[in-house]
C-alpha positions in Angstrom: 0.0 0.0 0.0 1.2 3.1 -0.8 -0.1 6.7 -0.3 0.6 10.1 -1.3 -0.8 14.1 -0.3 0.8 17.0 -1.4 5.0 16.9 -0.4 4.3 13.9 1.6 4.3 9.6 0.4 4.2 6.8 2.3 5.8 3.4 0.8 4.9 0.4 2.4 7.1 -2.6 2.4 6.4 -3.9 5.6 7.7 -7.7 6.6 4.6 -9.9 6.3 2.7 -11.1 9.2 4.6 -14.5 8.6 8.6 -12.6 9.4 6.9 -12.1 13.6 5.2 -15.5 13.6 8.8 -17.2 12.6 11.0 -15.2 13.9 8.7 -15.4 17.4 9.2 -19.4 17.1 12.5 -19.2 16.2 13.5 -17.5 19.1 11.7 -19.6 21.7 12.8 -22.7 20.6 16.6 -21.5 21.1 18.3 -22.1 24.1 18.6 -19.4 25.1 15.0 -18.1 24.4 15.4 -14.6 22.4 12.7 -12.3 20.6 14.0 -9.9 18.5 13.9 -6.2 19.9 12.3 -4.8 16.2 9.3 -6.5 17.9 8.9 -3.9 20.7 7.7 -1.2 18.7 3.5 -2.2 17.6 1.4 1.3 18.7 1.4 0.4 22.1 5.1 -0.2 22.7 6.2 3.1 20.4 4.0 5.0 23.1 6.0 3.6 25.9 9.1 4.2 24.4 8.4 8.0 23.5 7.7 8.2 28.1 10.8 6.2 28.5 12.4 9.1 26.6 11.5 11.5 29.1 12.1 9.9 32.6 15.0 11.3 34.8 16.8 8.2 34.8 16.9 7.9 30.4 19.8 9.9 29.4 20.8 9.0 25.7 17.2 11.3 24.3 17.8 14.5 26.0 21.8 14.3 25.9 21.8 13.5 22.4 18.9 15.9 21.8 20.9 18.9 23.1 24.5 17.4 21.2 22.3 17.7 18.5 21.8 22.0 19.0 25.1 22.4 19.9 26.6 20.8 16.9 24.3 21.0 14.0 26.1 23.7 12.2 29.0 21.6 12.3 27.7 18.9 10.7 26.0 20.6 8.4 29.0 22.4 6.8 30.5 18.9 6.9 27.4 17.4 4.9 27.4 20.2 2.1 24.4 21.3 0.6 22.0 19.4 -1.4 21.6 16.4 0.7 19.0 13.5 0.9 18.3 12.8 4.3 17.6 9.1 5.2 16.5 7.9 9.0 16.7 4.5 10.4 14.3 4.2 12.9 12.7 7.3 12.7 9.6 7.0 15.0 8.9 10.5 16.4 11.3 12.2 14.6 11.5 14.2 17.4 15.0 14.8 16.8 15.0 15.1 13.2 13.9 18.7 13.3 16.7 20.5 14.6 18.5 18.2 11.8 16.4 19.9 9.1 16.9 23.1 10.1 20.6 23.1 9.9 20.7 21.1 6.5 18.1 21.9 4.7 18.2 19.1 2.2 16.2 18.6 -0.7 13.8 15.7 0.6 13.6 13.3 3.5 13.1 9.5 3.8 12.2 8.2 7.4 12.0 4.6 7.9 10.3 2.7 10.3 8.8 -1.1 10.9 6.0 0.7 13.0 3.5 1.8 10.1 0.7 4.1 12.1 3.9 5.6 14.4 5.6 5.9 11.2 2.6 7.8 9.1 1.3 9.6 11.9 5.1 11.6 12.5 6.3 12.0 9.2 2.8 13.2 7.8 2.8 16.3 10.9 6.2 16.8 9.5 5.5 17.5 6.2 2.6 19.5 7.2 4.9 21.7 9.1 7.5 22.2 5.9 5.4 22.2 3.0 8.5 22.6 0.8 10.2 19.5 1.7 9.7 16.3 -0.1 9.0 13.8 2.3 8.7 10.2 1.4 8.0 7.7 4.4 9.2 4.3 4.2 7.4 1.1 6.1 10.0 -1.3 6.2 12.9 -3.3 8.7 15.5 -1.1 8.2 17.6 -3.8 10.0 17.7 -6.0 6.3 18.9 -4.8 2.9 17.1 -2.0 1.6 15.5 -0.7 -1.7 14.5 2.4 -1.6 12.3 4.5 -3.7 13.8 6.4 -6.5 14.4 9.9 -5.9 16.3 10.5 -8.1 14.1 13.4 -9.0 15.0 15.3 -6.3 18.4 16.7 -7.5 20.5 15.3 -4.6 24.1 15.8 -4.4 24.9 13.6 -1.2 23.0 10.9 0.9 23.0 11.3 5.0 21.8 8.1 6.5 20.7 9.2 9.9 20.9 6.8 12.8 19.8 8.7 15.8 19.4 7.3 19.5 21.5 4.3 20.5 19.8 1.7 18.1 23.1 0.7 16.9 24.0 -0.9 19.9 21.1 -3.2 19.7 23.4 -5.4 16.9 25.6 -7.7 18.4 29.4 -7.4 17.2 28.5 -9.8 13.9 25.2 -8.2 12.8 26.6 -4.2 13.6 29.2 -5.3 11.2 26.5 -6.6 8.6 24.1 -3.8 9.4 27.0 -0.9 8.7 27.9 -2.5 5.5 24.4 -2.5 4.5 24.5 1.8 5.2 27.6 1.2 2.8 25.3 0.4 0.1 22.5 3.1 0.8 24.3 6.0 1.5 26.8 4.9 -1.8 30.8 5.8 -2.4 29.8 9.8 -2.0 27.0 9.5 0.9 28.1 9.6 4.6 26.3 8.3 7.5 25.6 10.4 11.2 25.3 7.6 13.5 24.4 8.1 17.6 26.7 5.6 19.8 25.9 5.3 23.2 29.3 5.3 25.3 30.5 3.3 28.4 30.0 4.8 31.5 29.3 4.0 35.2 27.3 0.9 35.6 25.1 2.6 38.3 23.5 5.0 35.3 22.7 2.5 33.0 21.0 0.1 35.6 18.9 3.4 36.3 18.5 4.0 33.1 17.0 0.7 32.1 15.0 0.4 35.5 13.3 3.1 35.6 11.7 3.8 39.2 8.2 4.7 37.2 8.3 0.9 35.7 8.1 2.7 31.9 10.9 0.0 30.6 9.1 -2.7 32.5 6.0 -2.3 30.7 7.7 -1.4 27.6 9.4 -5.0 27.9 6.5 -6.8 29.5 4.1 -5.2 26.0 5.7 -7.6 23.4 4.0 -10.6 25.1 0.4 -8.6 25.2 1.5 -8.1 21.3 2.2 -11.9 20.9 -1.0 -13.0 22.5 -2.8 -10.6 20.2 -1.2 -11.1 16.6 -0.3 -14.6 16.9 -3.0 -15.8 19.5 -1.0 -16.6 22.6 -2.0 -17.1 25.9 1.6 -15.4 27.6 0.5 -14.2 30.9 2.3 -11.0 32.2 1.9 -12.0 35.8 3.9 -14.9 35.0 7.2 -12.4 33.8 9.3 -10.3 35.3 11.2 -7.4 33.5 14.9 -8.0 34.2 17.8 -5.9 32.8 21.4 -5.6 33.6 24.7 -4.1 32.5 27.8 -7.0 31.4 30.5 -5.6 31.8 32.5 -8.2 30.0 30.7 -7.9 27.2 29.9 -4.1 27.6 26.4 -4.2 27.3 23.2 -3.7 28.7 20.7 -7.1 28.6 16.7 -6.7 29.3 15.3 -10.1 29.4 11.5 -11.5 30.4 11.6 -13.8 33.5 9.6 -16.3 34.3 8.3 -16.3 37.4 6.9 -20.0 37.9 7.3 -23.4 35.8 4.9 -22.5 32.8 4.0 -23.5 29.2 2.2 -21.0 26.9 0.9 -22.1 23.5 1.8 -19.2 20.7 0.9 -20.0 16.9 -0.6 -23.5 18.0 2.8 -24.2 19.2 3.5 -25.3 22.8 6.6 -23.4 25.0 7.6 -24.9 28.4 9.2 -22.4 30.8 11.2 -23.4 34.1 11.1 -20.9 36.9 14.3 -18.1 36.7 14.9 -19.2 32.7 14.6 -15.9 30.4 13.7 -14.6 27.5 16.2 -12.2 25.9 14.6 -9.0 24.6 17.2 -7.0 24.0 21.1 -6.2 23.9 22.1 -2.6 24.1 25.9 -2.3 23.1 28.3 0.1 24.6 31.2 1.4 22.9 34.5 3.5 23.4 34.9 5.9 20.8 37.8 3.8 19.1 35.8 0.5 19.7 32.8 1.9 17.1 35.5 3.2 14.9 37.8 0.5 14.2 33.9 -1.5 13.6 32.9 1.1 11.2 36.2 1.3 9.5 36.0 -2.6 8.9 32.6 -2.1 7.3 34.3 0.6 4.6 33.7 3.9 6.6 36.2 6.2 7.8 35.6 8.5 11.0 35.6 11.8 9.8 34.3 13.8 12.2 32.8 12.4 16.3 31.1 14.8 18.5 30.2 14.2 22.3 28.7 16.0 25.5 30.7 17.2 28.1 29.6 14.1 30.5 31.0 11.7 28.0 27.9 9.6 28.2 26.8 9.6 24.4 28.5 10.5 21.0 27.5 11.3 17.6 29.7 9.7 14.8 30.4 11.2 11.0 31.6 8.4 8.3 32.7 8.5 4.5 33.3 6.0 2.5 36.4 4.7 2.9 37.6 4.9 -0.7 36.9 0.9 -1.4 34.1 -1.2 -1.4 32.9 -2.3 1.8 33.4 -6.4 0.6 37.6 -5.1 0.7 37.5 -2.9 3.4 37.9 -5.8 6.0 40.8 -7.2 4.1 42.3 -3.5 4.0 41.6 -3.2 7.7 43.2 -6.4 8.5 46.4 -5.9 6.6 46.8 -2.5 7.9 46.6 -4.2 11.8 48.3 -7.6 11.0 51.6 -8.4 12.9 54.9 -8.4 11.0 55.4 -12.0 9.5 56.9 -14.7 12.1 60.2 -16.2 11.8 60.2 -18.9 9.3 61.3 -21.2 12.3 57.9 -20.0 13.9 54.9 -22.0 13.7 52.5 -20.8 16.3 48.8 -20.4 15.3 47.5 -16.9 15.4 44.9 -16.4 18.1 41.1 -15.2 16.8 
């Protein structure tokens, strides 16, 4: 379905109902049990996220929302004029504003999973900037892309814009995939503005993801009242308890659903035994070091060139190029630039992974 008024067009190329039912299965019949975070965001869930935004403890919305003043005119000069602005994960675009205003590029592509979120934001948008094309995209941003053509609109540069911390919820294989895959969309001349939240003190991410007015409990607990209702499940909430933490071996945060009892719900016509204390992972929420993201992006074919942060150090903003090469060389560029000189011929002691 698509759907078109005045500056503003929706595309949808929304995942079939089919992509939650098996990916929901798949998940639960790992061991560990995992659900995909993507999943979180039906009408309900979007809602809770937006309030999450704005509780004392959730620092990575109004830190990166005032990096975002501070520096615009910066990146802007480094962006150039005549840019096409593309969002991943654009939901409220609350953000996205201040982003406009310093560019002033010739259209705008947000894309979202969550259709009615999606529709409902960048439609008020366009409203509000009557001379901006504005071309909404339903779609998981999280696979490979096709995008409309706009090539109507005269651009001279894309700007894939990642705002928020989203990256972080890739593991260290798929942020690898996932950045490549930015490669492709933003092309050799595009550049990407990525948000990366940093490490910090464990004590303000456990507040940040337990919130003492139970918004990120509900937000977690929400994607079993969206199970039972799509795919006709019988998941109790009672029965789960939000649980996040911070690992600091792995540097990062975890929210997982708890069961509280020995259980079996039936999702899909398909039958799911819980013991008491086992989990369901819902999300990972990576933090980096400013030279941990970069060496990842530059393996993915994108050079740092330019990183912004708040004076707390708690979040960053990241500028990438292409690095000159296609992304399918840059790892073999990035690996012979780190490699160890050669051992001794006498030497024959396998490298370590």
């Amino acid at each position: 379905m698509n759907a078109a008024s005045g500056n503003f067009r929706l595309f949808d190329f929304a995942p079939p109902q089919a992509s939650f039912r098996d990916d929901v299965i798949k998940g639960l019949d790992a061991d560990p049990k995992f659900l995909p975070s993507k999943y979180f965001y039906d009408d309900r869930g979007s809602q809770l996220f937006e309030a999450i935004c704005d509780t004392p403890e959730y620092y990575p919305t109004r830190t990166e929302l005032e990096l975002m003043q501070n520096r615009s005119a910066a990146i802007a000069k480094r962006v150039g004029p005549k840019s096409l602005l593309i969002e991943y994960g654009s939901g409220s675009s609350r953000k996205t504003p201040i982003l406009l205003d310093a560019l002033q590029p010739v259209g705008y592509l947000p894309i979202d999973i969550a259709r009615e979120p999606l529709a409902y934001a960048a439609l008020r948008l366009a409203d509000r900037r009557p001379e901006l094309p504005v071309r909404a995209v339903c779609a998981d941003y999280t696979k490979r892309l096709e995008l409309p053509n706009c090539d109507d609109l005269d651009f001279r540069r894309k700007l894939v814009y990642f705002p928020g911390s989203s990256i972080g919820n890739f593991d260290s294989d798929a942020v690898h995939l996932f950045l490549q895959q930015v490669w492709e969309v933003m092309g050799p001349d595009g550049a990407a503005l990525i948000g990366v939240d940093l490490k910090k003190d464990p004590a303000i991410l456990d507040a940040a993801y337990n919130d003492a007015s139970g918004l990120t409990a509900a937000f977690n607990l929400n994607i079993l009242s969206r199970i039972n209702r799509e795919l006709g499940g019988d998941c109790s909430a009672d029965n789960f308890r939000h649980h996040a933490f911070y690992d600091p071996v792995r540097g990062r945060v975890e929210m997982h659903l708890m069961s509280l009892r020995p259980q079996k719900v039936t999702i899909a016509s398909r039958l799911f035994f819980f013991c008491e204390g086992e989990t369901i992972r819902t999300e990972v929420s990576c933090k980096y070091s400013i030279e941990e993201f970069q060496a990842i992006a530059r393996r993915a074919g994108l050079l740092a060139a330019g990183v912004w942060t708040d004076p707390e150090q708690l979040f960053s903003v990241h500028y990438l190029t292409a690095a000159g090469l296609d992304y399918r060389d840059a790892g073999v560029a990035a690996y012979r630039s780190r490699a160890a000189p050669a051992p001794k011929p006498t030497t024959r002691k396998k490298r370590a992974e």
